[in-house]
N, CA, C and O atoms as a GROMACS GRO file, in nm:
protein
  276
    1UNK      N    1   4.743  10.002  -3.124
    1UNK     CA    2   4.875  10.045  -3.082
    1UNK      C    3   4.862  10.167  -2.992
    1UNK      O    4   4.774  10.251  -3.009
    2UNK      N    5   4.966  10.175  -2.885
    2UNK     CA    6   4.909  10.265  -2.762
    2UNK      C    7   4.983  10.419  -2.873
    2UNK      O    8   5.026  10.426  -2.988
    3UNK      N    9   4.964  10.520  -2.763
    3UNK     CA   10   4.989  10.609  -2.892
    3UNK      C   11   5.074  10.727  -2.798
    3UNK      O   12   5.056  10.716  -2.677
    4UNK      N   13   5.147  10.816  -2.836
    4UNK     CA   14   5.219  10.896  -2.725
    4UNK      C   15   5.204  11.026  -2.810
    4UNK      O   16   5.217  11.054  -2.929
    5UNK      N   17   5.167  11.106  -2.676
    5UNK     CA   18   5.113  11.279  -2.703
    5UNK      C   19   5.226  11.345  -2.657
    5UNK      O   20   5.296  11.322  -2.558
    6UNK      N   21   5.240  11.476  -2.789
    6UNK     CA   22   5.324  11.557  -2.734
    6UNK      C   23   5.255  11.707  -2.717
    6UNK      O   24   5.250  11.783  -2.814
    7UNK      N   25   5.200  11.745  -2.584
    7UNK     CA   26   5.164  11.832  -2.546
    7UNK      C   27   5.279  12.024  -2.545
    7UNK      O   28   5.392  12.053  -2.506
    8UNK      N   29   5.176  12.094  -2.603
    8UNK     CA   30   5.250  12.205  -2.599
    8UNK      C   31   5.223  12.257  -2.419
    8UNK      O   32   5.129  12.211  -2.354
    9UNK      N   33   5.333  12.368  -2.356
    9UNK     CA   34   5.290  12.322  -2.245
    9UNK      C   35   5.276  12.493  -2.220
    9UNK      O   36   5.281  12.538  -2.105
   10UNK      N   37   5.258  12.579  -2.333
   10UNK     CA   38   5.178  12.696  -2.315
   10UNK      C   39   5.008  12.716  -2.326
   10UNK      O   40   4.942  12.811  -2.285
   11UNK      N   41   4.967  12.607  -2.387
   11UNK     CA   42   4.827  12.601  -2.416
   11UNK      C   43   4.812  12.457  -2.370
   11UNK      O   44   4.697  12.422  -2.398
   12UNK      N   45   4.854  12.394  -2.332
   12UNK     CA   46   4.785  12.214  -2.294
   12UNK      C   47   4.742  12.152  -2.395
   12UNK      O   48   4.681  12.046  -2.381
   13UNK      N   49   4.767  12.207  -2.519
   13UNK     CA   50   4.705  12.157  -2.646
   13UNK      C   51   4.786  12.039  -2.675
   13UNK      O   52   4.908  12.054  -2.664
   14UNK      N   53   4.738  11.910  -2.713
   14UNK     CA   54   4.793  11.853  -2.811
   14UNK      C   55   4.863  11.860  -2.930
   14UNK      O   56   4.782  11.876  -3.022
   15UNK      N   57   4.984  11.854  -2.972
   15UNK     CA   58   5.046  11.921  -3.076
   15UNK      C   59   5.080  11.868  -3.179
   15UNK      O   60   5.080  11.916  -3.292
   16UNK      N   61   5.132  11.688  -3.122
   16UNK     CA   62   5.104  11.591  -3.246
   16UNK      C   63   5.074  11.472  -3.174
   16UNK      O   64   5.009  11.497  -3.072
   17UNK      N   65   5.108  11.309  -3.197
   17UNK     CA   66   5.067  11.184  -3.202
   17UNK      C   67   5.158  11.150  -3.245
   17UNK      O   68   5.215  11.225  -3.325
   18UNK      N   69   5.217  11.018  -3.211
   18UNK     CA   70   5.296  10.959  -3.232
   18UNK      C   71   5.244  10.755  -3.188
   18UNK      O   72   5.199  10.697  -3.089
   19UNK      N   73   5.286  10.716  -3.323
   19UNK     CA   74   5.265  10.565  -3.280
   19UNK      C   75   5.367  10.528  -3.171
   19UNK      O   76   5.476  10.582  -3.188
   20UNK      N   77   5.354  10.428  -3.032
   20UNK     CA   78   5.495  10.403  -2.969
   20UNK      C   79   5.524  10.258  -3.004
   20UNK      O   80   5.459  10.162  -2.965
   21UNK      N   81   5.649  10.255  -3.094
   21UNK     CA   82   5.723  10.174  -3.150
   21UNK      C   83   5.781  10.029  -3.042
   21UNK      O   84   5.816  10.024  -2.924
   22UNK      N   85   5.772   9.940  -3.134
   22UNK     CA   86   5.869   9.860  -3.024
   22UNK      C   87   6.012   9.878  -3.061
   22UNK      O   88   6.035   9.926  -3.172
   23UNK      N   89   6.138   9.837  -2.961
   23UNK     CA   90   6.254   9.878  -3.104
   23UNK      C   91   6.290   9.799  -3.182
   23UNK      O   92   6.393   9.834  -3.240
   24UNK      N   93   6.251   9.705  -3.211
   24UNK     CA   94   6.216   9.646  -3.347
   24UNK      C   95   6.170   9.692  -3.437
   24UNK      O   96   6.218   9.654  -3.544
   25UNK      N   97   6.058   9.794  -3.443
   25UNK     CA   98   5.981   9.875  -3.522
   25UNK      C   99   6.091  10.006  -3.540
   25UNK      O  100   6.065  10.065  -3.645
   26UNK      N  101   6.190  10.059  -3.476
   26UNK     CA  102   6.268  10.155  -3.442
   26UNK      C  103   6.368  10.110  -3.556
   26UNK      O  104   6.388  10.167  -3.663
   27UNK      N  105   6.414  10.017  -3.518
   27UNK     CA  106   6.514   9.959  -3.577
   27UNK      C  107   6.539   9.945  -3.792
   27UNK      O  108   6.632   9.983  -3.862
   28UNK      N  109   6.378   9.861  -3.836
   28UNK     CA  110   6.313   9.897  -3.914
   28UNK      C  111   6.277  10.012  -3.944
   28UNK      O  112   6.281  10.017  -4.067
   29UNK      N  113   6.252  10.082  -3.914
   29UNK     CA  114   6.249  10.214  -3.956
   29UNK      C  115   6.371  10.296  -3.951
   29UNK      O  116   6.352  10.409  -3.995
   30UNK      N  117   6.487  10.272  -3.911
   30UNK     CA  118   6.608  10.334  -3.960
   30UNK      C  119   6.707  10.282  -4.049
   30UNK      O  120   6.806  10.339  -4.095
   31UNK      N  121   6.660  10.145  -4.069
   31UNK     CA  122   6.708  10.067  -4.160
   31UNK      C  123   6.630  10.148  -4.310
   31UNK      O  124   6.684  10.182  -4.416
   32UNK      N  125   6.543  10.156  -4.284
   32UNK     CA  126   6.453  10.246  -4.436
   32UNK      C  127   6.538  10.356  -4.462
   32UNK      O  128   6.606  10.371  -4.563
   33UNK      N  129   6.526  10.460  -4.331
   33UNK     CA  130   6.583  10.563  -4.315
   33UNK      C  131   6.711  10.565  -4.397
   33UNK      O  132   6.717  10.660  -4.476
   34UNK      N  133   6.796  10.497  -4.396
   34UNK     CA  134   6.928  10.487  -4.448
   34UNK      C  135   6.928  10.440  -4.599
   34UNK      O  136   6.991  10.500  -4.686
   35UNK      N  137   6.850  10.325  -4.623
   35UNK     CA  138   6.840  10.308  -4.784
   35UNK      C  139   6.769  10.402  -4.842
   35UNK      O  140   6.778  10.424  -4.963
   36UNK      N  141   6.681  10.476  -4.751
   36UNK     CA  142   6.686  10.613  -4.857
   36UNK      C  143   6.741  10.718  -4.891
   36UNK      O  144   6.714  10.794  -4.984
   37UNK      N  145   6.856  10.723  -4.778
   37UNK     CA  146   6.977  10.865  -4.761
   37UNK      C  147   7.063  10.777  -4.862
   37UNK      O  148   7.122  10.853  -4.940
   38UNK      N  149   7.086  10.667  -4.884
   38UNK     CA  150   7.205  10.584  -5.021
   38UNK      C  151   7.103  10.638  -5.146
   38UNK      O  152   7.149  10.695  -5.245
   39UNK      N  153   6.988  10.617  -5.131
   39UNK     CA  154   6.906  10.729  -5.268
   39UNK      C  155   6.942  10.813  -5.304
   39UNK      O  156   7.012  10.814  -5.405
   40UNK      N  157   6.905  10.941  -5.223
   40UNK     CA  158   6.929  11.025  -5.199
   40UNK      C  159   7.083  11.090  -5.261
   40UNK      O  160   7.088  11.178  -5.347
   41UNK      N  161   7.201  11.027  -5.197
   41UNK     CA  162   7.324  11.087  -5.202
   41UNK      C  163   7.368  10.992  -5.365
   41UNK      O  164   7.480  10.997  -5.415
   42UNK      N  165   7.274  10.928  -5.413
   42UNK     CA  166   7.333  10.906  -5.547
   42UNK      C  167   7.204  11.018  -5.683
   42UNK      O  168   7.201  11.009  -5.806
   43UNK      N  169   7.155  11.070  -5.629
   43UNK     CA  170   7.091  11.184  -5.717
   43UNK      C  171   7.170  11.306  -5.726
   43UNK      O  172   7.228  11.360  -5.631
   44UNK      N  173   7.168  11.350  -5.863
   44UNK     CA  174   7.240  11.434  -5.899
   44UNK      C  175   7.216  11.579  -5.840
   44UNK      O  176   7.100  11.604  -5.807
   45UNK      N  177   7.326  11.692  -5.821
   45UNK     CA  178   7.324  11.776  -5.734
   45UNK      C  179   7.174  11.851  -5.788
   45UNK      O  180   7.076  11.868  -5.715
   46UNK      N  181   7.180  11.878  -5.888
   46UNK     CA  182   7.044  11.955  -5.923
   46UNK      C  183   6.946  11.897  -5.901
   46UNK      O  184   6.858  11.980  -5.882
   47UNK      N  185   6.905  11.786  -5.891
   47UNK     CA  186   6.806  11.718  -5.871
   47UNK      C  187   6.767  11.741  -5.696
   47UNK      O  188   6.650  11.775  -5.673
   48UNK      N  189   6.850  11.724  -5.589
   48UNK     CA  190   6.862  11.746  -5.462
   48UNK      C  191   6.813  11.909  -5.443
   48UNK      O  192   6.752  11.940  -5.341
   49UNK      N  193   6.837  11.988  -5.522
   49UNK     CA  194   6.812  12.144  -5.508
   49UNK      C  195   6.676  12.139  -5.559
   49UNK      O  196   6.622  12.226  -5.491
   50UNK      N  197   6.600  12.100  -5.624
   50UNK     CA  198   6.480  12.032  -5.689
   50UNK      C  199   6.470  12.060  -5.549
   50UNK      O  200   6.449  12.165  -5.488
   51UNK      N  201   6.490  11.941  -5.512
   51UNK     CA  202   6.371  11.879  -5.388
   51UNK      C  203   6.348  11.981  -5.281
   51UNK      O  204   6.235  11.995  -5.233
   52UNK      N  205   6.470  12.064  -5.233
   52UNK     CA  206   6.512  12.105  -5.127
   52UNK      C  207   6.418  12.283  -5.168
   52UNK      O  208   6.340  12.351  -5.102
   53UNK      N  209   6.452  12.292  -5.244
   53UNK     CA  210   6.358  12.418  -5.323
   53UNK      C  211   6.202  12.418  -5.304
   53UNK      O  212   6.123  12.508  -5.275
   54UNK      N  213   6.186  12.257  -5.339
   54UNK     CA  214   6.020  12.254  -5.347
   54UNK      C  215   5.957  12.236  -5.152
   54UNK      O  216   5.853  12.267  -5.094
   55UNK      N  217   6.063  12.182  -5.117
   55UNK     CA  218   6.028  12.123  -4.963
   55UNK      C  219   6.034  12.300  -4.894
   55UNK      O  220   5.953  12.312  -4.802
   56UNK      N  221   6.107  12.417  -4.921
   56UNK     CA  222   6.135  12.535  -4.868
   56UNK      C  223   5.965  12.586  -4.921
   56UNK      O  224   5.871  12.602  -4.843
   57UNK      N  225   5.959  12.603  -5.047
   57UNK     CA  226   5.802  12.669  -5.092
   57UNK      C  227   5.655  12.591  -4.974
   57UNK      O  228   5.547  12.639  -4.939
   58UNK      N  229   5.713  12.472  -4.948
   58UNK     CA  230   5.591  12.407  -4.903
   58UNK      C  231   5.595  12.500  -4.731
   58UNK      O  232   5.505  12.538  -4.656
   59UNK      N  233   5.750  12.508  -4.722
   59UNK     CA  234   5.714  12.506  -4.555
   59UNK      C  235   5.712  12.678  -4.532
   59UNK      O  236   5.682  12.729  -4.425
   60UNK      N  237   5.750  12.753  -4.653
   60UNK     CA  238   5.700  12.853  -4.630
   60UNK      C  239   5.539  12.893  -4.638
   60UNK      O  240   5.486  12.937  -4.536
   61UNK      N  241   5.468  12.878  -4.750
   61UNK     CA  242   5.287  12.871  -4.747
   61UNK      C  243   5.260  12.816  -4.579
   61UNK      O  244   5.167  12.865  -4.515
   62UNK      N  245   5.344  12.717  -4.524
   62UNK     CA  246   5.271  12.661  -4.390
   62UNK      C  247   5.331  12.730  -4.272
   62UNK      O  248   5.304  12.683  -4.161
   63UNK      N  249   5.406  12.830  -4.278
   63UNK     CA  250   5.493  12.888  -4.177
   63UNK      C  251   5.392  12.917  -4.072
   63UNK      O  252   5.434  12.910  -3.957
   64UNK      N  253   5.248  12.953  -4.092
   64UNK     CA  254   5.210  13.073  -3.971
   64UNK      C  255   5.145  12.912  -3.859
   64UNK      O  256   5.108  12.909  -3.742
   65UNK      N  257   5.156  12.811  -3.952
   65UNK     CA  258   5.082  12.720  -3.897
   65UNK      C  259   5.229  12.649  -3.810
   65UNK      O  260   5.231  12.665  -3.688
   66UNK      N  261   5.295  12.606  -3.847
   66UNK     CA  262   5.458  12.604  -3.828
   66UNK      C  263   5.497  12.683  -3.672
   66UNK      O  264   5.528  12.640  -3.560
   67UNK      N  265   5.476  12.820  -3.731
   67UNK     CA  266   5.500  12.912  -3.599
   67UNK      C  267   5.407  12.908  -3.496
   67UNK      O  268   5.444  12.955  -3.388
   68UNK      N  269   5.283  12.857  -3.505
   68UNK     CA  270   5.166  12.864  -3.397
   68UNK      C  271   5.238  12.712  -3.293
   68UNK      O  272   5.228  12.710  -3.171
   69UNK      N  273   5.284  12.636  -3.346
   69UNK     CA  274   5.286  12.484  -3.291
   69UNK      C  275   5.449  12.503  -3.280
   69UNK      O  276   5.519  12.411  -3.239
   0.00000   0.00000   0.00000
């Protein structure tokens, strides 16, 4: 599968990769997207603060890496 670069364009660095989708593959994948936001919005409020709590701790430990890219 061909693959699409997203270049930072202060350093020329490569920054991530990306598979390029057909939109069929697009399509499928927002179809997921959505049966998991109907998940999602049937979990209880504390449970969502759970997640949202643990997802904040993760992206703080990764911030300096976060802020470099």
């Amino acid at each position: 599968m061909q693959q699409i670069e997203t270049i930072n364009p202060a350093t020329g660095k490569i920054i991530a990769t990306y598979d390029n989708e057909t939109p069929e593959q697009v399509s499928q994948k927002v179809k997921s997207g959505r049966a998991a936001l109907a998940g999602w919005k049937k979990l209880e409020l504390s449970e969502r603060t759970d997640y949202m709590r643990r997802l904040g701790r993760v992206m703080r430990k990764s911030r300096e890496e976060y802020a470099r890219t």
